[in-house]
C-alpha positions as CSV (number, residue, x, y, z in Angstrom):
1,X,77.9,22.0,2.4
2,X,78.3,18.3,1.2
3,X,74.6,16.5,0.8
4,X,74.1,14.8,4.5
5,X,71.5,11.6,3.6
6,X,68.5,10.7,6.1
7,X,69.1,7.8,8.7
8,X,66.4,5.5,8.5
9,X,64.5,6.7,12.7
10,X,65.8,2.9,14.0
11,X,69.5,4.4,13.7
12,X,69.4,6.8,16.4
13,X,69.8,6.5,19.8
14,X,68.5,9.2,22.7
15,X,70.2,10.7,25.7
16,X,68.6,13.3,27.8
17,X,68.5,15.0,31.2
18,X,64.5,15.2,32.4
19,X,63.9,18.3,30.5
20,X,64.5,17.7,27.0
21,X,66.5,15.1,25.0
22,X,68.7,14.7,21.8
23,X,68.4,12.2,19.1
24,X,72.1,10.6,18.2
25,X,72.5,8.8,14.9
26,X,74.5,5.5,14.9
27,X,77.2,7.9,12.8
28,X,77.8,10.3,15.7
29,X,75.4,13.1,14.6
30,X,73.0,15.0,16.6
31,X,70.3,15.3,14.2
32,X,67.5,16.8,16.7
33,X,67.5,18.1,19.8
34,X,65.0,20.8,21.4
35,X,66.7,23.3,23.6
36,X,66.0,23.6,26.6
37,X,62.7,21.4,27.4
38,X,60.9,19.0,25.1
39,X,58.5,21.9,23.8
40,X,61.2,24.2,22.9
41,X,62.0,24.9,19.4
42,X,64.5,23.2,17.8
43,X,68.0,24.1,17.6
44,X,69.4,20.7,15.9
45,X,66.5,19.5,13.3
46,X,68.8,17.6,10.4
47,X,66.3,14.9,10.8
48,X,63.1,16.9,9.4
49,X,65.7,18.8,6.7
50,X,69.2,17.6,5.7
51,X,70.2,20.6,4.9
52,X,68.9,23.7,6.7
53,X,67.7,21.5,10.0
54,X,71.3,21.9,11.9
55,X,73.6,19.0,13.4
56,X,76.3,18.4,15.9
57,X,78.9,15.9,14.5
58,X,81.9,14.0,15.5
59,X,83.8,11.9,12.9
60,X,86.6,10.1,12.2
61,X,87.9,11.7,8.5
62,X,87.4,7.9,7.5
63,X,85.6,6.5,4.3
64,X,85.8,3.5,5.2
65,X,83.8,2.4,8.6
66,X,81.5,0.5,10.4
67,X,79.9,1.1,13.2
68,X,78.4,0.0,16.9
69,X,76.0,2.2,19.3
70,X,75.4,0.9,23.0
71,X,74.0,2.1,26.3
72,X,76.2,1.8,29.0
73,X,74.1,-1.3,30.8
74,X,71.4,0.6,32.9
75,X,71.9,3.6,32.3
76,X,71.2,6.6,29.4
77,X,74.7,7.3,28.6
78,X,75.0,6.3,24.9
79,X,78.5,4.9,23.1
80,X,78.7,5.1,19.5
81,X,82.2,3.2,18.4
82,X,84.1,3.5,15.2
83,X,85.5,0.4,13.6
84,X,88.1,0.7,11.3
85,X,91.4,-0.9,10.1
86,X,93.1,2.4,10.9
87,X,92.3,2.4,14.8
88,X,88.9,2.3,16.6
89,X,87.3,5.2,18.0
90,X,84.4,5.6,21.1
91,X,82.5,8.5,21.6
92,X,80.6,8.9,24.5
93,X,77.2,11.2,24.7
94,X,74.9,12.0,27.8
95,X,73.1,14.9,29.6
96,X,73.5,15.5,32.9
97,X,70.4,15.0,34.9
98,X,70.1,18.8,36.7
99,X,67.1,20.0,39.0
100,X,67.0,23.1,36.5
101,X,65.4,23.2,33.0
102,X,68.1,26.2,32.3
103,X,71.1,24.4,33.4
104,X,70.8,22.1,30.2
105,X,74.0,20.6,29.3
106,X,74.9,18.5,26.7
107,X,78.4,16.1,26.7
108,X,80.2,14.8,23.8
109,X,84.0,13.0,24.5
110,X,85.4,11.2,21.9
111,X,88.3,8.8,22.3
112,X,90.6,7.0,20.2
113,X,90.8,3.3,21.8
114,X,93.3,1.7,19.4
115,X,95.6,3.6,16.9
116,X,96.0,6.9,15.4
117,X,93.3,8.5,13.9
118,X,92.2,12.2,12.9
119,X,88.8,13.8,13.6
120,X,86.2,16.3,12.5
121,X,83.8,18.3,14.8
122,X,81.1,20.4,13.3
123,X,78.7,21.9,15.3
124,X,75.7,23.5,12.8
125,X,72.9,25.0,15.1
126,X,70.0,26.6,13.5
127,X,67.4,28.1,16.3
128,X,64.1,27.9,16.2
129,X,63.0,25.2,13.9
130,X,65.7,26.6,11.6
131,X,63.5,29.8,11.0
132,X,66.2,32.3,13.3
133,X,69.6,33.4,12.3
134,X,72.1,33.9,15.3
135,X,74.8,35.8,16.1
136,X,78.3,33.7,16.7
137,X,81.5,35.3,18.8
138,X,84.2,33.6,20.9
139,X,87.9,32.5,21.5
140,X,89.8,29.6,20.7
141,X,88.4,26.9,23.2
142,X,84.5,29.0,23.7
143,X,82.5,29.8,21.7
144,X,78.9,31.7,22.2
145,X,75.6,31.1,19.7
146,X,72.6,33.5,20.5
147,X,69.7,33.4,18.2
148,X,68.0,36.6,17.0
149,X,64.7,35.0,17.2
150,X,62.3,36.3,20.2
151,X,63.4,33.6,22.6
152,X,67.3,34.8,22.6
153,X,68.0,31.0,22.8
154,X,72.0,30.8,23.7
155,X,74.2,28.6,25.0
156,X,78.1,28.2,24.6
157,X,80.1,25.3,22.9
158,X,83.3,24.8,24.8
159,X,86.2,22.5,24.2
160,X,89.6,22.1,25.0
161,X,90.5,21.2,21.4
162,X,91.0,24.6,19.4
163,X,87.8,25.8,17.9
164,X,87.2,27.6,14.3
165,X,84.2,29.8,13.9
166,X,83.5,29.3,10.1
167,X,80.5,31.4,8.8
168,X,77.4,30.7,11.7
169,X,79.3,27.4,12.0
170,X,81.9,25.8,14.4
171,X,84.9,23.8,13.2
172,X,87.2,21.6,14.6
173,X,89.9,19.3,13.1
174,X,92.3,17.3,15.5
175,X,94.0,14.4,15.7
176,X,94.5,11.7,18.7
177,X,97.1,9.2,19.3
178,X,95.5,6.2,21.1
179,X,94.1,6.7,24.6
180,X,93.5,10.5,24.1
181,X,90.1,11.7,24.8
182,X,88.9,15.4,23.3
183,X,85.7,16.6,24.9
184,X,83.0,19.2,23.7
185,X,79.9,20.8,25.9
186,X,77.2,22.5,25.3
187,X,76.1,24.7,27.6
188,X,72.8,26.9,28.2
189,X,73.7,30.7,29.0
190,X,72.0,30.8,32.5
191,X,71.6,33.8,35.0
192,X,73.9,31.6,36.9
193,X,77.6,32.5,36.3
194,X,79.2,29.6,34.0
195,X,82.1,27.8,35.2
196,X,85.7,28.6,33.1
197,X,86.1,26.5,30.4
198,X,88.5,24.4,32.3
199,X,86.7,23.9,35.3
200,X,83.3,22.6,33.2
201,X,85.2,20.4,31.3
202,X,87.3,18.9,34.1
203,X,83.9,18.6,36.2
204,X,81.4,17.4,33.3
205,X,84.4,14.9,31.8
206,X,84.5,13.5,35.3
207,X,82.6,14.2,38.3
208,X,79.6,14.6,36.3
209,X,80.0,11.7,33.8
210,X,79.7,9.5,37.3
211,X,77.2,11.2,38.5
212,X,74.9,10.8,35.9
213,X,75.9,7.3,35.2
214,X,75.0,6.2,39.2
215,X,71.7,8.1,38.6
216,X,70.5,5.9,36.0
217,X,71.5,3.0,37.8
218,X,70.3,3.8,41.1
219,X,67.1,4.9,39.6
220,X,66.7,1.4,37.4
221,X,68.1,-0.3,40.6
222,X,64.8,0.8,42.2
223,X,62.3,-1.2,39.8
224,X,61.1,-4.5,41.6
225,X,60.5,-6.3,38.0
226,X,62.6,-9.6,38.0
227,X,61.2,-11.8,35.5
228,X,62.0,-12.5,31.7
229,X,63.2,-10.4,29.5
230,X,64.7,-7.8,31.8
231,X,66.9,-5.8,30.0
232,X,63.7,-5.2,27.3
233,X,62.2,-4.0,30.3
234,X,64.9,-2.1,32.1
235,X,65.7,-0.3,28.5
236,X,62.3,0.0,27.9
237,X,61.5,2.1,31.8
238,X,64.4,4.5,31.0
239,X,63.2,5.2,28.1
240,X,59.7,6.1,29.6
241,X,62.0,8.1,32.3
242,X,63.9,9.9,29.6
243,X,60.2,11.3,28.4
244,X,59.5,12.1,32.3
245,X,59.8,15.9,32.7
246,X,61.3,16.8,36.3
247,X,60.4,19.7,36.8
248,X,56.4,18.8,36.3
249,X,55.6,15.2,37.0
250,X,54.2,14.9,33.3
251,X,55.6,13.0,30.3
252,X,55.5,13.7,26.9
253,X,53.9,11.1,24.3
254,X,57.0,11.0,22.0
255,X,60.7,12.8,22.2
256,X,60.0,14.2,18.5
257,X,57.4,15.9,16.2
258,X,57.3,15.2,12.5
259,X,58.4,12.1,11.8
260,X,56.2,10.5,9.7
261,X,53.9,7.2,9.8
262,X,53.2,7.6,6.0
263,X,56.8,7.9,4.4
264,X,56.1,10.8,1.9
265,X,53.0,11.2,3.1
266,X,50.9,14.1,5.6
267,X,51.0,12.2,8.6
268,X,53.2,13.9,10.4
269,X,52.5,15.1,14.2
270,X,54.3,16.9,16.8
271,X,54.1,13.8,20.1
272,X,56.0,16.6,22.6
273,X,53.0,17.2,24.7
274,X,51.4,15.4,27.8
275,X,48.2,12.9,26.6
276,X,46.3,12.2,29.6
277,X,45.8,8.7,28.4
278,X,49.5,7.7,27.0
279,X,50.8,9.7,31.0
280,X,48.5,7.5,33.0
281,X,49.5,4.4,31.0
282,X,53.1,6.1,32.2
283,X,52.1,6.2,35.5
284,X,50.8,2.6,35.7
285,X,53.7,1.4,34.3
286,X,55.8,3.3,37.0
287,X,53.2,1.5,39.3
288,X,53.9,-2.2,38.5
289,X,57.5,-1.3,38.3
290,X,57.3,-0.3,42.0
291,X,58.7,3.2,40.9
292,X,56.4,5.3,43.2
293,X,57.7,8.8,43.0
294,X,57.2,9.1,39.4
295,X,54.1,8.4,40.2
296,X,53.3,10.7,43.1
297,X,54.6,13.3,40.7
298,X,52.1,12.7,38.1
299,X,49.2,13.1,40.7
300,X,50.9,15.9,41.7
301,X,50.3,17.1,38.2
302,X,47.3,16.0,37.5
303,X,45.8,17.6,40.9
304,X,47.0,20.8,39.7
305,X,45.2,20.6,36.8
306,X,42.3,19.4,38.4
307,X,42.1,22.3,40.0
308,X,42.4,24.8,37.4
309,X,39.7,23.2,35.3
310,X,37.1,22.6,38.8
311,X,37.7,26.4,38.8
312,X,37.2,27.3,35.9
313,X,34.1,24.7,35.3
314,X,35.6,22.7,32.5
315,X,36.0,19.1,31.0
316,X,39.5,17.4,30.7
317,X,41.3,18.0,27.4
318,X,42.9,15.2,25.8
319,X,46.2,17.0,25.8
320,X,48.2,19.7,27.6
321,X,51.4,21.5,27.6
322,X,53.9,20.1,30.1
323,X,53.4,22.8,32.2
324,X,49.9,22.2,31.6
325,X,49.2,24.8,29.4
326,X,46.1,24.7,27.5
327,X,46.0,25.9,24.1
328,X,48.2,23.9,22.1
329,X,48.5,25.2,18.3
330,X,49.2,23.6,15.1
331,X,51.2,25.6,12.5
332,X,53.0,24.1,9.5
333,X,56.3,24.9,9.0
334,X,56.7,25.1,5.0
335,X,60.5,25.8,4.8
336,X,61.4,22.0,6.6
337,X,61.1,19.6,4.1
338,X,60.4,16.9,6.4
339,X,62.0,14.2,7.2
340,X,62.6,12.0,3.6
341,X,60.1,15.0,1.7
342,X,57.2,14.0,4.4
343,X,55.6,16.8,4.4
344,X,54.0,19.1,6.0
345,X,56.1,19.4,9.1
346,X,54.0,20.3,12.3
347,X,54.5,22.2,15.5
348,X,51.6,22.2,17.9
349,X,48.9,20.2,17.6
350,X,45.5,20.5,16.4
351,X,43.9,17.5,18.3
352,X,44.2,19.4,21.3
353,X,40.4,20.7,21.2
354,X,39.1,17.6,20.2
355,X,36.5,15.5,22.3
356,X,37.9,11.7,23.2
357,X,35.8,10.8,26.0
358,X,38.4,7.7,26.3
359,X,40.5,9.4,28.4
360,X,38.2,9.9,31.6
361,X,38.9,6.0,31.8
362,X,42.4,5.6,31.7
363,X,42.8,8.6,34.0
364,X,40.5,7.4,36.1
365,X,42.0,3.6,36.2
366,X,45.2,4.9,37.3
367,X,43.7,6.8,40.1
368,X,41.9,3.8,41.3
369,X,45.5,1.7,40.9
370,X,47.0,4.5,42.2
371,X,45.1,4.6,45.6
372,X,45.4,0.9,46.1
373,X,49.1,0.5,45.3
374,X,50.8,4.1,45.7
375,X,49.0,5.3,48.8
376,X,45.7,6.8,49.4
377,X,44.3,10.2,47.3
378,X,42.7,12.4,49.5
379,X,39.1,13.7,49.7
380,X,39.9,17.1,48.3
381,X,41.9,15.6,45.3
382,X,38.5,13.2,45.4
383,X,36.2,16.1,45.1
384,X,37.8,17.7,41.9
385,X,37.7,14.3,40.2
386,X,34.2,13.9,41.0
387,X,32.9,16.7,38.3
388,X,35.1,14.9,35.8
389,X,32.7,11.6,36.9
390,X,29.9,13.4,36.4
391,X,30.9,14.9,33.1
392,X,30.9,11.0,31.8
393,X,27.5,10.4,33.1
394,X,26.3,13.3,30.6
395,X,28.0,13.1,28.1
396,X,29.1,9.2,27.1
397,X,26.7,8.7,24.8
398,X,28.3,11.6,22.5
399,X,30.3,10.9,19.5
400,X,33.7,11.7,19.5
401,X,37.2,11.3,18.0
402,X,38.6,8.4,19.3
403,X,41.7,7.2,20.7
404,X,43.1,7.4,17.1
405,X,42.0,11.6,16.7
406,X,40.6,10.7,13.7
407,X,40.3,13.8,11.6
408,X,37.3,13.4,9.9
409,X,33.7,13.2,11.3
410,X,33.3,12.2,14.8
411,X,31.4,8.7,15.8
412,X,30.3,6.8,19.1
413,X,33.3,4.6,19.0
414,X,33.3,1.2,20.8
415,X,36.8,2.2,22.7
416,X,35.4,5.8,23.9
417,X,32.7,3.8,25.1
418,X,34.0,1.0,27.2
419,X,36.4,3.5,28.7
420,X,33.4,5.6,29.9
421,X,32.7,2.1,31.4
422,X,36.0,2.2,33.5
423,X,35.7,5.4,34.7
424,X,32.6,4.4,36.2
425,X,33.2,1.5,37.3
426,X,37.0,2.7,38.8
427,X,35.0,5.6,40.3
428,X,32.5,3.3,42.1
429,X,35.4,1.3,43.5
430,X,37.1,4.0,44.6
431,X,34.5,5.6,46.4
432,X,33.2,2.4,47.6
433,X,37.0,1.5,49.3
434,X,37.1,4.6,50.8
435,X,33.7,5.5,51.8
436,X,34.1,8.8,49.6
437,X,30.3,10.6,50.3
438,X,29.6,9.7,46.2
439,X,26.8,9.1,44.2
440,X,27.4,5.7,43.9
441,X,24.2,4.3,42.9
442,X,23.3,6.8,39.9
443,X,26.7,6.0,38.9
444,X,26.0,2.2,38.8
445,X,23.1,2.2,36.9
446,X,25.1,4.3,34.0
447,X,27.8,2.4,34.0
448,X,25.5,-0.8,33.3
449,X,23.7,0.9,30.7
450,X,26.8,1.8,29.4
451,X,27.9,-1.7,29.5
452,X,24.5,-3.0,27.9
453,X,24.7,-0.7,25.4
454,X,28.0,-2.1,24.3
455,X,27.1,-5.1,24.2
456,X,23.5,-4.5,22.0
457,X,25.1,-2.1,19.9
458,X,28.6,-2.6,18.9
459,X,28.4,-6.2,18.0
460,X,28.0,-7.2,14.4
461,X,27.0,-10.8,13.5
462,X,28.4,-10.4,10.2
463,X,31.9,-10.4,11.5
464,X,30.9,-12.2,14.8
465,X,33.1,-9.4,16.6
466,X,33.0,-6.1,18.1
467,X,33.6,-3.7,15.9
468,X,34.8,-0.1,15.8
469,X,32.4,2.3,16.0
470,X,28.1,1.4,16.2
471,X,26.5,0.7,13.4
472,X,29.4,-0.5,11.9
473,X,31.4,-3.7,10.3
474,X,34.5,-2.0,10.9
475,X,37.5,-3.9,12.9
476,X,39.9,-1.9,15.6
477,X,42.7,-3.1,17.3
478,X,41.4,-1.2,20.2
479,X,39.0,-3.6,20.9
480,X,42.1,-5.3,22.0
481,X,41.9,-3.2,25.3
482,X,38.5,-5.1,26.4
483,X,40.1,-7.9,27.9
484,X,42.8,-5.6,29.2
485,X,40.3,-3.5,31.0
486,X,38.6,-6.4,32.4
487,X,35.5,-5.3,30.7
488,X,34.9,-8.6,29.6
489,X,36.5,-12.5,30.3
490,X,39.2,-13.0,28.0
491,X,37.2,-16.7,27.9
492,X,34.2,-15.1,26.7
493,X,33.0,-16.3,23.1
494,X,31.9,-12.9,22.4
495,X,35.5,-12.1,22.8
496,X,37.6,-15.3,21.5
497,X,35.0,-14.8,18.5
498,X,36.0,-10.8,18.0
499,X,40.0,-11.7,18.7
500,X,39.6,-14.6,15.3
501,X,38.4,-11.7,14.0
502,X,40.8,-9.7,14.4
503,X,43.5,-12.1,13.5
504,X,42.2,-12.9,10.4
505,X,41.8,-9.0,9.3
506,X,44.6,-6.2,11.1
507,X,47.1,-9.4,12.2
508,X,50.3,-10.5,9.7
509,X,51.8,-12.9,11.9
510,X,53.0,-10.8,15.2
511,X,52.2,-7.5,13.5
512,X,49.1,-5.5,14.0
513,X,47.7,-2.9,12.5
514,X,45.5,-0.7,14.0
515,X,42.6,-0.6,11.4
516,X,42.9,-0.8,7.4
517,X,41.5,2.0,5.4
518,X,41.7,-0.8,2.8
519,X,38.7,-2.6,4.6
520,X,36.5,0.2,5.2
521,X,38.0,2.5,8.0
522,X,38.0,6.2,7.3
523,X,40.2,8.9,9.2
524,X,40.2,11.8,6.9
525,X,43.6,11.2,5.6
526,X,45.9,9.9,3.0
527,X,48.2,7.1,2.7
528,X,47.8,3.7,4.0
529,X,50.0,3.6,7.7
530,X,52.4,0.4,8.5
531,X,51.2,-1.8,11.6
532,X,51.1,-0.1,15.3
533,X,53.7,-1.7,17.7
534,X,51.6,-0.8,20.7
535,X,48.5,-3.4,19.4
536,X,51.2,-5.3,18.6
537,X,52.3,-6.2,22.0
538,X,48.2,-5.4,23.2
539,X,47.7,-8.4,20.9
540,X,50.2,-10.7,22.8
541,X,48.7,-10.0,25.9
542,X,45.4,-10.9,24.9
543,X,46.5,-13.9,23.7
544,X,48.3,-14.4,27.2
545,X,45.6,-13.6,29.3
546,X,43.3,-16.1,26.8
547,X,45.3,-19.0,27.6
548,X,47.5,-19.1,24.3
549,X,50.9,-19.0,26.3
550,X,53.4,-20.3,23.9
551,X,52.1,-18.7,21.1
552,X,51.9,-15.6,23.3
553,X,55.5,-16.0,23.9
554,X,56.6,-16.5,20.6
555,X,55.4,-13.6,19.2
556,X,56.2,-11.6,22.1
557,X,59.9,-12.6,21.2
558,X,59.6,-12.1,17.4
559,X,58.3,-8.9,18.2
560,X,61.4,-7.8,20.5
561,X,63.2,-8.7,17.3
562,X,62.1,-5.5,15.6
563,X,63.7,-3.1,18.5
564,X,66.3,-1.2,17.4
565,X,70.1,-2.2,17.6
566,X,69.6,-0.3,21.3
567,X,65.8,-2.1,22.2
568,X,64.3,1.3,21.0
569,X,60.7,1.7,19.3
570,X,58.8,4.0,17.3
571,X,55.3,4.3,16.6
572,X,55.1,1.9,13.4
573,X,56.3,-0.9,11.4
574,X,56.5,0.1,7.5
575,X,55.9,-3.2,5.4
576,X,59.6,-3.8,5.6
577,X,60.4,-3.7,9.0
578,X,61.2,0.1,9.8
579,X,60.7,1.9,12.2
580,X,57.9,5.4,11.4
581,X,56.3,8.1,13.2
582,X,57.9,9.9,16.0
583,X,60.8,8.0,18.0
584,X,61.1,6.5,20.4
585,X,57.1,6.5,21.1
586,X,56.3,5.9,24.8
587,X,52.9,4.1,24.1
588,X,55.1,1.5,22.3
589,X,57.1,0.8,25.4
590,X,54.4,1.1,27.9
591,X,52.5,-1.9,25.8
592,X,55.9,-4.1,25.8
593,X,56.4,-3.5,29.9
594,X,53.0,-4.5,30.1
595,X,52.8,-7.7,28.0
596,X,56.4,-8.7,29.8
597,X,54.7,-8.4,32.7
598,X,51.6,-10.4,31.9
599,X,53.4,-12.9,30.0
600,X,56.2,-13.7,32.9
601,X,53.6,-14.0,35.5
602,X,51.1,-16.9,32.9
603,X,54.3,-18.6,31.9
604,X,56.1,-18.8,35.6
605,X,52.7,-20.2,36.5
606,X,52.4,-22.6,33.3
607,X,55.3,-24.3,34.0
608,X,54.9,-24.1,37.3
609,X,51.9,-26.7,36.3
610,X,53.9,-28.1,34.0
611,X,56.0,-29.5,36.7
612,X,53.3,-30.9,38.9
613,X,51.8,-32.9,35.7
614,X,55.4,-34.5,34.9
615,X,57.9,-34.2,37.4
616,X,60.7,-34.8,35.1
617,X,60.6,-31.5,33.6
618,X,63.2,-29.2,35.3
């Protein structure tokens, strides 16, 4: 097999169905995709090895090309186009959205717009994680895959084009005169009787390619944002939707595991599971966006875990299973090489069994936003929250791990702190709105000591700012989040003192980083990480929400400008300008929906003002 090279992450688009998704590079190659939910094993991973990961591809038999990649406007159907001087080419990839995880189906039609122009298809699946061999058998237009690993993942590649089974591989090589169309589906081998290959083809090529398209767009259509920016916003909501499971209500952190923050380096983490803080982010996102049943779905979930661990007398984890499984391993699997020799590649992860007391705040915020703009919780789903409250009133004063899972020694860390703060005070409001029977008062006089504490302890008058964990002179973009949180005025000196601070030490123009291991932060690993998007745009709304519109603005807009060619984002910003860690990273998004909104409402209200001071403007 010819030596396939590594896309840099930006160069990939994603498609998916509410189950799971695939990753399509800007050349027409499926390079990951886990089949048949997010958690599943892999059974396309050319992105974590280029040669024994596995790929889908369509191509023109063209040296010479260049390329385009666009989503269908509001929607999650992708089209990659082929330029060439020979004839132009469009293929067109989606998943239809089904109410079954099994019924997973995967569409691939590629067209020849303009001219004459030959094509290869090569479909290279390599089950789980590329550790299984399968069995291949079929006819000339269906062909069946079946791995011999214990989960008997299978699923059928059908086509109307005449298919070659070459070794464990499938072939194709055809040519179209302009305006011809060939198709290819993949198809999970469900209990359910599969259509013929004629009749999925005609329906999926079809019926199903508008179905899915009026999906997206009813489901966008629904959002009640109207402001600046839009289509950031719009692109950036699917996105969060495409990372929505279905079936459970919960969302996954990131669509991949591996991909590294530290190119050649051991940073390397599988996102696919549900973080209660990055899913109630999700669901307060969904809130603003006036998308409720997203929402109701989550606290759906989130109920049903709340009741397992009220049962079984436990604290929160930080992370579960979709399904809300607990126990969430990490294993290292040695034969990947990782994507661009970053190794080791994980499954699992190892975090899962840390304490980061952070989270009882931002679950417990979005309850509170929840039951004043989603509809009211109910005093049951009150009463096995109200452990979880009490749990905080025990135990805030512990060191932990931090929003960042640091992997070395655990401290009291100034974020883990002030969001013990929230879930007091969010708890307190709650309770007080709705006249819950609560221990109101011995949660008061925590959640001020809390906030006293904060205030004596984590402040450093050598850097005139708050700083990351007490006792410290170390600076974390988390801090960002006080303001956010309304823990403190975003007018405060305190704060304007901490944000110089802040700018002058993690800030390189619009870029943040989240700490510098250069400057005295420790988190038990290796290799110096690029800037983190997410305190990125958690800058820019601090800045908002601290009066600085246009500069706010400007490098809200500079930081758009680092998107991908479709408005995607990862996790990082390498020192020049691409994209790392796991893609597209739902954190990242949820921080640009909210400084959009933040930033729409203070400028619509600036020059508003503007207006009324000279009445020649506008």
């Amino acid at each position: 097999m010819t030596e396939r090279p590594y896309h840099p992450i930006a160069n990939y688009g994603i498609i998916g169905n509410l189950h799971t998704v695939a990753l399509v590079s800007l050349q027409g190659s499926i390079d990951f995709m886990c089949f048949t939910r997010f958690d599943s094993p892999t059974v396309f991973a050319s992105l974590l090895d280029n040669q024994k990961g596995g790929f889908f591809e369509i191509k023109p038999d063209l040296d010479e090309l260049n390329y385009k990649q666009l989503y269908l406007p509001d929607t999650n159907v992708l089209l990659t186009r082929f330029l060439s001087e020979k004839g132009v080419a469009e293929l067109t990839d989606f998943m239809p959205v089904k109410e079954k995880e099994k019924n997973c189906v995967l569409v691939r039609s590629i067209t020849a717009t303009r001219g004459k122009m030959a094509f290869t298809m090569h479909c290279n699946p390599r089950f789980d994680y590329a550790r299984a061999d399968h069995t291949i058998e079929g006819t000339t237009h269906e062909v069946i895959f079946t791995s011999k690993g214990e989960d008997k993942t299978a699923f059928r590649l059908i086509s109307g084009i005449p298919l070659e089974i070459r070794g464990k591989d499938v072939v194709a090589h055809f040519t179209l005169c302009e305006k011809e169309k060939a198709d290819f589906v993949i198809e999970a081998i469900s209990i359910e009787k599969n259509r013929s290959v004629e009749e999925s083809l005609t329906y999926y090529t079809n019926e199903g390619f508008y179905e899915t398209v009026n999906y997206w767009k009813r489901w966008i259509g629904k959002s009640k944002y109207k402001g600046r920016w839009l289509e950031m916003v719009n692109r950036s909501a699917l996105t969060l939707k495409l990372l929505t499971s279905y079936q459970f209500g919960s969302s996954v952190a990131a669509a991949t595991f591996g991909l590294p923050s530290v190119i050649g380096g051991e940073r390397n983490w599988d996102y696919r599971y549900t973080w209660i803080r990055d899913a109630a982010f999700t669901m307060y996102a969904f809130l603003r966006l006036g998308l409720m049943d997203e929402a109701h779905a989550f606290m759906h979930w989130i109920e049903k875990e709340l009741t397992t661990i009220t049962r079984k007398d436990e604290p929160l984890q930080l992370m579960y299973g979709l399904d809300g499984h607990t126990t969430i391993h990490e294993e290292e699997l040695l034969h990947l090489e990782g994507y661009r020799q970053s190794s080791p590649v994980r499954i699992g992860n190892g975090a899962f069994s840390q304490l980061q007391l952070d989270i009882y705040g931002e679950l417990i915020d979005s309850i509170y936003l929840f039951n004043k703009y989603g509809g009211p919780i109910t005093y049951e789903f009150w009463q096995k929250m109200e452990p979880q409250i009490e749990y905080v009133c025990h135990n805030w004063q512990n060191p932990d791990h931090g929003i960042w899972e640091v992997r070395d020694e655990q401290r009291e860390f100034l974020q883990s702190r002030v969001m013990c703060w929230v879930a007091l005070d969010r708890a307190i409001r709650i309770a007080d709105s709705r006249s819950f029977p609560s221990p109101i008062d011995k949660w008061r006089k925590i959640r001020d000591e809390i906030y006293r504490d904060v205030f004596t302890n984590f402040w450093s008058e050598k850097k005139q700012a708050f700083v990351q964990y007490k006792g410290s002179d170390v600076l974390d973009a988390a801090a960002l989040l006080m303001p956010l949180i309304r823990f403190i005025s975003p007018f405060e000196p305190k704060w304007l003192s901490t944000l110089d601070a802040i700018e002058k030490e993690l800030v390189s123009d619009s870029l943040v980083y989240r700490y510098r291991t250069d400057k005295g932060a420790t988190d038990g690993l290796a290799g110096e990480e690029g800037t983190f998007t997410m305190c990125s745009f958690w800058y820019v709304e601090c800045l908002s929400r601290s009066g600085k519109i246009e500069k706010a603005r400007l490098y809200f807009e500079k930081m758009l400008g680092y998107a991908n060619h479709l408005g995607l984002f990862a996790e990082q910003l390498g020192f020049r300008g691409e994209h790392l860690g796991n893609f597209p990273q739902a954190f990242t998004h949820l921080g640009l929906i909210s400084a959009a909104f933040e930033l729409d409402a203070k400028l619509t209200g600036w020059e508003a003002d503007q207006h009324i001071k000279d009445p020649s403007i506008g």
